[in-house]
C-alpha atoms as a printed R data frame, in Angstrom:
    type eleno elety resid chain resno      x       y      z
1   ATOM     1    CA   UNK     A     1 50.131  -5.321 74.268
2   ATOM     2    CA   UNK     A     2 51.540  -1.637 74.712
3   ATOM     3    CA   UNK     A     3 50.245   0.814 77.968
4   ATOM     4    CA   UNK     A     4 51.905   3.788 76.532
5   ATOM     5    CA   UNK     A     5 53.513   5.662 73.971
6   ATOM     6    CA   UNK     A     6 57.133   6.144 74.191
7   ATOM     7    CA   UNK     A     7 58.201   9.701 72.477
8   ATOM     8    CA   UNK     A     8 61.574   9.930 70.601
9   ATOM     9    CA   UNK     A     9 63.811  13.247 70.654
10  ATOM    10    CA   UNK     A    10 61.665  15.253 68.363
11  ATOM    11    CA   UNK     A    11 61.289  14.473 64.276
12  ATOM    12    CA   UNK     A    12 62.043  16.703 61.193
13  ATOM    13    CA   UNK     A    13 58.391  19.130 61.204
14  ATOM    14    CA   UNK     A    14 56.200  17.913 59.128
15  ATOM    15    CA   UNK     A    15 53.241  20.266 58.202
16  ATOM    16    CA   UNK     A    16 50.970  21.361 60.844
17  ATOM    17    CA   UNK     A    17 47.234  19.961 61.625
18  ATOM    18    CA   UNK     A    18 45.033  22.376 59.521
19  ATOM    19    CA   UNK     A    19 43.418  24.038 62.303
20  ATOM    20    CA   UNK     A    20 40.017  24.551 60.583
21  ATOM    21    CA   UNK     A    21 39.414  20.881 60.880
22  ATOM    22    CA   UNK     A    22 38.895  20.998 64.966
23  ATOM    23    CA   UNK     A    23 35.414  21.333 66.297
24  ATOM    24    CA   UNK     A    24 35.620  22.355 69.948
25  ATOM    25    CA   UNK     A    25 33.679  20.671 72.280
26  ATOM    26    CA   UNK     A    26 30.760  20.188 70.109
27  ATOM    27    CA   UNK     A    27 30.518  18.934 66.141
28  ATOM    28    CA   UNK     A    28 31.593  21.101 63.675
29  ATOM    29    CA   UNK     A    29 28.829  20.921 60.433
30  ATOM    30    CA   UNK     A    30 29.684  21.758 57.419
31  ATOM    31    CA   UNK     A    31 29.942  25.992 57.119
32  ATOM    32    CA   UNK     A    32 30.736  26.427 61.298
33  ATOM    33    CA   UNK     A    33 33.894  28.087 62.308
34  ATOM    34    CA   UNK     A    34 36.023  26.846 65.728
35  ATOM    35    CA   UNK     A    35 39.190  27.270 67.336
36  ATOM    36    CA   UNK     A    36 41.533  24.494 67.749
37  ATOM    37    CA   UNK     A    37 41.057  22.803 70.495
38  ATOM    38    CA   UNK     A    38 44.027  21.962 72.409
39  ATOM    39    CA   UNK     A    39 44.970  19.094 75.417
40  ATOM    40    CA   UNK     A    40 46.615  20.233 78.397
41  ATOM    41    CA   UNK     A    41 49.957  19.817 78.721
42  ATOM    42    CA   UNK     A    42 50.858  19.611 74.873
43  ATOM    43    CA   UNK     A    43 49.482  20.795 71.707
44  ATOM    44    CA   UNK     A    44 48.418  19.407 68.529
45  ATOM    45    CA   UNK     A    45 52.079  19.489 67.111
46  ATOM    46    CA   UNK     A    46 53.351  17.411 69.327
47  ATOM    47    CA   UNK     A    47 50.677  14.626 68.977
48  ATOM    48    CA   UNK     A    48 51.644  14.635 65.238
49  ATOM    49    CA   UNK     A    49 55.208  14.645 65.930
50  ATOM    50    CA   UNK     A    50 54.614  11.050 67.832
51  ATOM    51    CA   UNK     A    51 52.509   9.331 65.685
52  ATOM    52    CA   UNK     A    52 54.930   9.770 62.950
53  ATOM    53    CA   UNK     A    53 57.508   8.711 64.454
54  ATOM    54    CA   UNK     A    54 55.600   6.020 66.527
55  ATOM    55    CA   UNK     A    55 53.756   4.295 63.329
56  ATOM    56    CA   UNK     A    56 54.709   2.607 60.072
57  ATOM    57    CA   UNK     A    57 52.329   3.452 56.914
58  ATOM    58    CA   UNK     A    58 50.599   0.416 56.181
59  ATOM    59    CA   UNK     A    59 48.581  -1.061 53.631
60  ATOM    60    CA   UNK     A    60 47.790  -4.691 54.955
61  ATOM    61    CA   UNK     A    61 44.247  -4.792 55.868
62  ATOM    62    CA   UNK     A    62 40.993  -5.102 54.563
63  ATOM    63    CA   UNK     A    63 40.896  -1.634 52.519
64  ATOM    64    CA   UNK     A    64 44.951  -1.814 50.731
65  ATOM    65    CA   UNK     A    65 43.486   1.022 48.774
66  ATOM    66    CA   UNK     A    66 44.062   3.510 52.138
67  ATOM    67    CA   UNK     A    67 47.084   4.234 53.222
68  ATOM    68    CA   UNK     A    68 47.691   4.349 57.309
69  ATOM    69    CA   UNK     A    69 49.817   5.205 59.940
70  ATOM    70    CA   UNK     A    70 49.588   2.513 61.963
71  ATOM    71    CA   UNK     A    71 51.442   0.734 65.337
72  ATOM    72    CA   UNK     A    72 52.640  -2.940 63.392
73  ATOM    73    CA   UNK     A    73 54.343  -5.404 64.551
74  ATOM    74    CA   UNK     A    74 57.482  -3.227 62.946
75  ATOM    75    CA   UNK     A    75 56.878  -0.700 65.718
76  ATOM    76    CA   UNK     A    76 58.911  -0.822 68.784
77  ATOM    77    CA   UNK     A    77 55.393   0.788 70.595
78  ATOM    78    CA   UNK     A    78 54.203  -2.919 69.386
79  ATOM    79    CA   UNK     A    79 56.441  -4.682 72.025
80  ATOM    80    CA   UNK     A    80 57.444  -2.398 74.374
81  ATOM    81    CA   UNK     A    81 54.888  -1.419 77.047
82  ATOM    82    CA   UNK     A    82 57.302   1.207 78.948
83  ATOM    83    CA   UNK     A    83 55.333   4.266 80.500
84  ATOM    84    CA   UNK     A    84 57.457   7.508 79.504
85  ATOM    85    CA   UNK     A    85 55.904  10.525 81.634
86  ATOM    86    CA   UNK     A    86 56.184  13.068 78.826
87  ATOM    87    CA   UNK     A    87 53.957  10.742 76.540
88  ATOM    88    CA   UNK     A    88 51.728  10.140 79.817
89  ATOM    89    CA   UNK     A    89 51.100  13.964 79.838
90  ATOM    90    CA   UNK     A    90 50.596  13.685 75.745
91  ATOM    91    CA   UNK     A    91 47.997  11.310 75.512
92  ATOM    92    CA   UNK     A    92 45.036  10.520 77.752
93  ATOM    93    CA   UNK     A    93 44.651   7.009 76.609
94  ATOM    94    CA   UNK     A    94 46.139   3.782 75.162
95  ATOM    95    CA   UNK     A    95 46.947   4.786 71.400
96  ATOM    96    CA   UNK     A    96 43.667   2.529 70.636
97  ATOM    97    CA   UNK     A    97 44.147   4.649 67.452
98  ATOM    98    CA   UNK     A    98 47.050   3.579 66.287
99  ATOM    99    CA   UNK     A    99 45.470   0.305 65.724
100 ATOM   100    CA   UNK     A   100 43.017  -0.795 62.252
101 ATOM   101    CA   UNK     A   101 40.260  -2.829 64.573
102 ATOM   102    CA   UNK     A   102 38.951  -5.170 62.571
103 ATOM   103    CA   UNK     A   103 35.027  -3.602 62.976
104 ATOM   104    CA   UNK     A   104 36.947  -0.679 61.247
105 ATOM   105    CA   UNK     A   105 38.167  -2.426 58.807
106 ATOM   106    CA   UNK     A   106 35.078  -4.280 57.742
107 ATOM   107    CA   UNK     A   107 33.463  -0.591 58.009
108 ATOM   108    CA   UNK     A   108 35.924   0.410 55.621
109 ATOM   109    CA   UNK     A   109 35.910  -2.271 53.442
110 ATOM   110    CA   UNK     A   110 32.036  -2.037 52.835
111 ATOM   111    CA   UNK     A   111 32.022   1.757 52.039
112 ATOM   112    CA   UNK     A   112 34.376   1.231 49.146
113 ATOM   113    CA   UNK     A   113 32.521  -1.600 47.723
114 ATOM   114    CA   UNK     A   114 29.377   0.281 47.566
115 ATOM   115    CA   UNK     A   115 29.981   3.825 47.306
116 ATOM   116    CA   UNK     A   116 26.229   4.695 46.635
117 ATOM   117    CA   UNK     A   117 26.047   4.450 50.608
118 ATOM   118    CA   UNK     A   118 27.874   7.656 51.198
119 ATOM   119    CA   UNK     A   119 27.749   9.637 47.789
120 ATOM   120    CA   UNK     A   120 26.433  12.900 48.539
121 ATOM   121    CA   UNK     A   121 25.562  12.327 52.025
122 ATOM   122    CA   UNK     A   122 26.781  13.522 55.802
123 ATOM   123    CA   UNK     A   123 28.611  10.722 57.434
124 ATOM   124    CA   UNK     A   124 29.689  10.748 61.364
125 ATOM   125    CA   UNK     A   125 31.517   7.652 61.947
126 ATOM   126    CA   UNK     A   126 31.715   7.461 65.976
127 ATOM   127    CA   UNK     A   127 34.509   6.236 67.478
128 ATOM   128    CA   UNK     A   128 36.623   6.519 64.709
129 ATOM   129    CA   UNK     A   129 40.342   6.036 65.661
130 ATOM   130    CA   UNK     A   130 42.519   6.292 62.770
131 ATOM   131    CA   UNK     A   131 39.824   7.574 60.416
132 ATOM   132    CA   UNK     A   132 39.972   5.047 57.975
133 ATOM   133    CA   UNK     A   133 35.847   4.581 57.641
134 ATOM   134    CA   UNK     A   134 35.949   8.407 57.186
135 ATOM   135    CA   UNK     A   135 38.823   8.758 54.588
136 ATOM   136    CA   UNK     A   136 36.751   5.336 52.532
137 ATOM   137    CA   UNK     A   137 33.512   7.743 52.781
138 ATOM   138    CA   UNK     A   138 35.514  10.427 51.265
139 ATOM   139    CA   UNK     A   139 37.508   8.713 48.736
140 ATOM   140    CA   UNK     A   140 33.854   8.044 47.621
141 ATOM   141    CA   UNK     A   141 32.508  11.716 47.908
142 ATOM   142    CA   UNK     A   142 30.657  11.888 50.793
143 ATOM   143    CA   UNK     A   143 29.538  15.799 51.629
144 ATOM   144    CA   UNK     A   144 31.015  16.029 54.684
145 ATOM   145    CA   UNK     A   145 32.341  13.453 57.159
146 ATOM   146    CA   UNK     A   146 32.649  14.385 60.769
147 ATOM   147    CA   UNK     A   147 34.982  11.996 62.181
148 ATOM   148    CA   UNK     A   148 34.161  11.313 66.260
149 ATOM   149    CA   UNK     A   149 36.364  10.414 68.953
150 ATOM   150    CA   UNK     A   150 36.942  11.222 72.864
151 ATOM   151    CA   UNK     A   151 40.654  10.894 72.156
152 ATOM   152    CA   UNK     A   152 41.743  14.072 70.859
153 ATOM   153    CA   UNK     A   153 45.034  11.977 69.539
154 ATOM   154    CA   UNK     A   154 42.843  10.202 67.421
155 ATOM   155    CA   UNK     A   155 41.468  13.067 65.717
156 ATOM   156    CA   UNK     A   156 45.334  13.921 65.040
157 ATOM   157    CA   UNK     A   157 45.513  10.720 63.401
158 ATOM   158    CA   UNK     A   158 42.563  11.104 61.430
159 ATOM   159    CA   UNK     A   159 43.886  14.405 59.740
160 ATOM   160    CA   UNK     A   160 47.378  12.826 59.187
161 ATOM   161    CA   UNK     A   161 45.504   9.829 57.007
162 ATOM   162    CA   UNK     A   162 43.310  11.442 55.466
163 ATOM   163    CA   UNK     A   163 46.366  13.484 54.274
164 ATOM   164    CA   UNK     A   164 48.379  10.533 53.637
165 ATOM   165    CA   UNK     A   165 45.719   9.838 50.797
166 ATOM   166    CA   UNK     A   166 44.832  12.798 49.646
167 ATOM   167    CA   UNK     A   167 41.253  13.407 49.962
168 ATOM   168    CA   UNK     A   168 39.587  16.536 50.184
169 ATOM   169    CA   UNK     A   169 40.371  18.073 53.841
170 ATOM   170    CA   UNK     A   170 37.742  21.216 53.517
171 ATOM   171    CA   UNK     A   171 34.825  17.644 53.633
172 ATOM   172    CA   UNK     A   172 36.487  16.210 56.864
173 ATOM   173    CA   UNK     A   173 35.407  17.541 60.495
174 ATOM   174    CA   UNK     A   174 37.147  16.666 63.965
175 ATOM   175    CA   UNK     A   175 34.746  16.323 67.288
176 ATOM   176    CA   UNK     A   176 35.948  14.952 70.623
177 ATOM   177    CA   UNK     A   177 32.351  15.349 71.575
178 ATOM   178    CA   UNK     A   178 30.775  12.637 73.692
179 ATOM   179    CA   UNK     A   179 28.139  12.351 72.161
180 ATOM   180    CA   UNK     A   180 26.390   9.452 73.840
181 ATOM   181    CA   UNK     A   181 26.872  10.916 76.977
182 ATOM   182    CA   UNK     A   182 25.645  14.373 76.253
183 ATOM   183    CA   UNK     A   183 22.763  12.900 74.132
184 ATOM   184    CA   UNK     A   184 23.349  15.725 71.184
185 ATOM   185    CA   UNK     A   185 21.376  15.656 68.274
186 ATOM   186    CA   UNK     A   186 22.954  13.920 65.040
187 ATOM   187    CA   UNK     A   187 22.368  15.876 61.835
188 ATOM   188    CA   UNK     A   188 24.356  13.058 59.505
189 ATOM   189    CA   UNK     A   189 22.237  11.057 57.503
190 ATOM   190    CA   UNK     A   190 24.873   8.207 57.921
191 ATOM   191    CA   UNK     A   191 26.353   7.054 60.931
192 ATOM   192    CA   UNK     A   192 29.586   4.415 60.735
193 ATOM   193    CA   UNK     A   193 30.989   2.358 64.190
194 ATOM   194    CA   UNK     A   194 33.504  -0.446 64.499
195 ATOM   195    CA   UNK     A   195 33.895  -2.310 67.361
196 ATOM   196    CA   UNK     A   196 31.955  -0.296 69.574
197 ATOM   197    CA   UNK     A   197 30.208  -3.281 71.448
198 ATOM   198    CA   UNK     A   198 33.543  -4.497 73.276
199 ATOM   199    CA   UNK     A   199 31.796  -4.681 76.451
200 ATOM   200    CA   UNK     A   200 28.021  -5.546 78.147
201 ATOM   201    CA   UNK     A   201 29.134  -2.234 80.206
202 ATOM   202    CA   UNK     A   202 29.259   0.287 77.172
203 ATOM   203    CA   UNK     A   203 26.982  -2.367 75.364
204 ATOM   204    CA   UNK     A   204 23.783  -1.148 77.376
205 ATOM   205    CA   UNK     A   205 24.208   2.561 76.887
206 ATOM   206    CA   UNK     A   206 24.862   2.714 73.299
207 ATOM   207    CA   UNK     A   207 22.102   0.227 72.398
208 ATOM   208    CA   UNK     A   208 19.520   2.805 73.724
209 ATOM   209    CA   UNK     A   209 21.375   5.941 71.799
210 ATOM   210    CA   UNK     A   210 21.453   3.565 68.335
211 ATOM   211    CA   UNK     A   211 18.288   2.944 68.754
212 ATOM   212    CA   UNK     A   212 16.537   6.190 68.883
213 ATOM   213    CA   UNK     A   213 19.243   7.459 66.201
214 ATOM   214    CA   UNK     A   214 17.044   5.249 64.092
215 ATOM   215    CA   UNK     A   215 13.459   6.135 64.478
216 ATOM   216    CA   UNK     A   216 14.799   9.000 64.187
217 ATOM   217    CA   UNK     A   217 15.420   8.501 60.086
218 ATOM   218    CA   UNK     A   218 19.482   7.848 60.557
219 ATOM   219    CA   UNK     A   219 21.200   5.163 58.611
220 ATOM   220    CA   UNK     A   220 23.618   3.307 60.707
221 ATOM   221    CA   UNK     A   221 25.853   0.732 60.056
222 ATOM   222    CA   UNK     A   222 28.297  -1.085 62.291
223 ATOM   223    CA   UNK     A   223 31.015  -3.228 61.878
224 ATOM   224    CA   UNK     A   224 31.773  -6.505 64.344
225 ATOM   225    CA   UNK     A   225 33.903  -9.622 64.296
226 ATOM   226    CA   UNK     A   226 31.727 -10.967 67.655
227 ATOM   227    CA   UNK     A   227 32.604  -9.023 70.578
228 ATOM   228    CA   UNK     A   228 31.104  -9.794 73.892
229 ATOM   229    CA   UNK     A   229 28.518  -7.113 73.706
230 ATOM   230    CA   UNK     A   230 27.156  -7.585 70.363
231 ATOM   231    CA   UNK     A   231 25.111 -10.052 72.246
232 ATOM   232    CA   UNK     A   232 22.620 -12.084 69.983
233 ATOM   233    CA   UNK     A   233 19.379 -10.026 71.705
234 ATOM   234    CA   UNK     A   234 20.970  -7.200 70.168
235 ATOM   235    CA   UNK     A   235 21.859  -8.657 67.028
236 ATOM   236    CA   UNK     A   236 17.935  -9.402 66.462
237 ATOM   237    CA   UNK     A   237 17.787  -5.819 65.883
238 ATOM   238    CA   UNK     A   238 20.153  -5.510 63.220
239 ATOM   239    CA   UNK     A   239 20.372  -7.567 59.597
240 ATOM   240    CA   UNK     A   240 24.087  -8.812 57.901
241 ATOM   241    CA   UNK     A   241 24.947  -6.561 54.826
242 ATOM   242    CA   UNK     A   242 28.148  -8.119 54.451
243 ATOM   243    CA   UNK     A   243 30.667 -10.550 55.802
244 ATOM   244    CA   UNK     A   244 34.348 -10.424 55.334
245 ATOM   245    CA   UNK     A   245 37.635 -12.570 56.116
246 ATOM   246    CA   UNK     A   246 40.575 -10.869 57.647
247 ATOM   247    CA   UNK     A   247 43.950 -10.772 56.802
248 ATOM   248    CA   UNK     A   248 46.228 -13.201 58.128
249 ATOM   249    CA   UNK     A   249 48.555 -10.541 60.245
250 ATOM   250    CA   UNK     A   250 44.736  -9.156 60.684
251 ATOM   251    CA   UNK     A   251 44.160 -12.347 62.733
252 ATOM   252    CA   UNK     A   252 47.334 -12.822 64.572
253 ATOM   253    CA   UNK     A   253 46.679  -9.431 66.202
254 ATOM   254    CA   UNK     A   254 43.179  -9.173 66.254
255 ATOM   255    CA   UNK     A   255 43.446 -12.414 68.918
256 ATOM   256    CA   UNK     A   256 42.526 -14.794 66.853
257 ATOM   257    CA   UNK     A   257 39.191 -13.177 65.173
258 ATOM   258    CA   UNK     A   258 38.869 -14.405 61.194
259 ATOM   259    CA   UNK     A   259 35.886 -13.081 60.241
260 ATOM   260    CA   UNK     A   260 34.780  -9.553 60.703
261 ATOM   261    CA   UNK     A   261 30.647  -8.583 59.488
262 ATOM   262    CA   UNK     A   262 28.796  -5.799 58.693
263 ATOM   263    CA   UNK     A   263 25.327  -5.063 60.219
264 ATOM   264    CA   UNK     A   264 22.568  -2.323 59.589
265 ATOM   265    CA   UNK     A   265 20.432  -1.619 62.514
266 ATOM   266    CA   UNK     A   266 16.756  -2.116 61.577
């Protein structure tokens, strides 16, 4: 699997990120104003630039209905795992968000089957990577998403989809906000994760935060196809909405997981 992106001599320009989306350093609710935030070393232009060049649009998954830019098996990134400084400086991590995990995609899935769930409502789906759970919660008219991630690329990504399908960009907000660690109050009535409990590590503090999310009146859902820290203990506090079978490509690089579910924490 890749360690880095490689960057090509620069693209065409494509339309800028709007910068209205970016929260900075904190969530951005519906009616606050803040700067675009910007990573050292390179700014949100050139994160664009790579992921469109870097990614294939892609519609086999779970949720065909959303268009994404995605690494595939198409994508040179997909096979070659050469380091390339100038991408090093770009981008802080892996490209985890070039990638439709299959929690995501389960996420996804169940948000346009039931759009009820999210009609009307604030939705902050945490960890969001290529913003497909978002974009689903606004194809179904959500109020306002706020789409979460520590990797500012992935909020990049997030924009450029929710483009790609033309939802309603004034409803979506970008945070790079830990907000686990910081322990900052969630206003969203909804909360959306996918494959968040890929290790016991991580496992342990985000149990707690779920937890007291929901005494606290939150709705959260989260989408798993049986990773290691999605440990049965935990599992007891949480009921199956839904159960879904991935695609076969959704398999063959998902390491062999078929089935992806859906649980609500109780």
């Amino acid at each position: 699997m890749l360690r880095r992106l490689i960057c090509k001599p620069p693209a065409p320009p494509s339309p800028s990120l709007p910068s209205h989306l970016w929260a900075s350093r904190r969530i951005r609710h519906a009616g606050d104003h803040a700067p675009c935030r910007r990573s050292s070393g390179a700014n949100l232009k050139d994160i664009e630039r790579v992921i469109l060049q870097e990614t294939k649009i892609s519609r086999d998954h779970l949720t065909p209905e959303i268009a994404l830019h995605l690494i595939t098996p198409e994508c040179r990134l997909f096979h070659e795992p050469v380091p390339n400084v100038n991408v090093t400086k770009l981008f802080k991590d892996d490209p985890f968000w070039a990638f439709y995990w299959p929690g995501g995609q389960a996420i996804s899935r169940y948000v346009l089957d039931n759009p009820s769930l999210v009609a009307g409502k604030s939705v902050l789906d945490v960890g969001s990577g290529c913003g497909a759970s978002a974009v689903a919660a606004l194809m179904h008219q959500a109020k306002y998403v706020v789409a979460n991630d520590i990797d500012e690329a992935a909020g990049c990504a997030a924009v450029l989809n929710a483009q790609l399908n033309g939802v309603d960009l004034e409803r979506l907000h970008i945070s790079t906000e830990n907000l686990i660690k910081t322990s900052q109050l969630v206003k969203e009535d909804l909360i959306l994760l996918g494959d968040v409990f890929y290790d016991e590590e991580f496992a342990a503090v985000l149990q707690p935060w779920l937890q007291s999310l929901r005494k606290a009146g939150k709705q959260i859902l989260v989408g798993d196809p049986g990773r290691h820290g999605l440990t049965a203990n935990r599992r007891q506090h949480m009921r199956r909405l839904a159960k879904y079978e991935l695609t076969e490509s959704g398999c063959i690089e998902n390491n062999g997981f078929r089935f992806v579910n859906v649980w609500e924490l109780r």
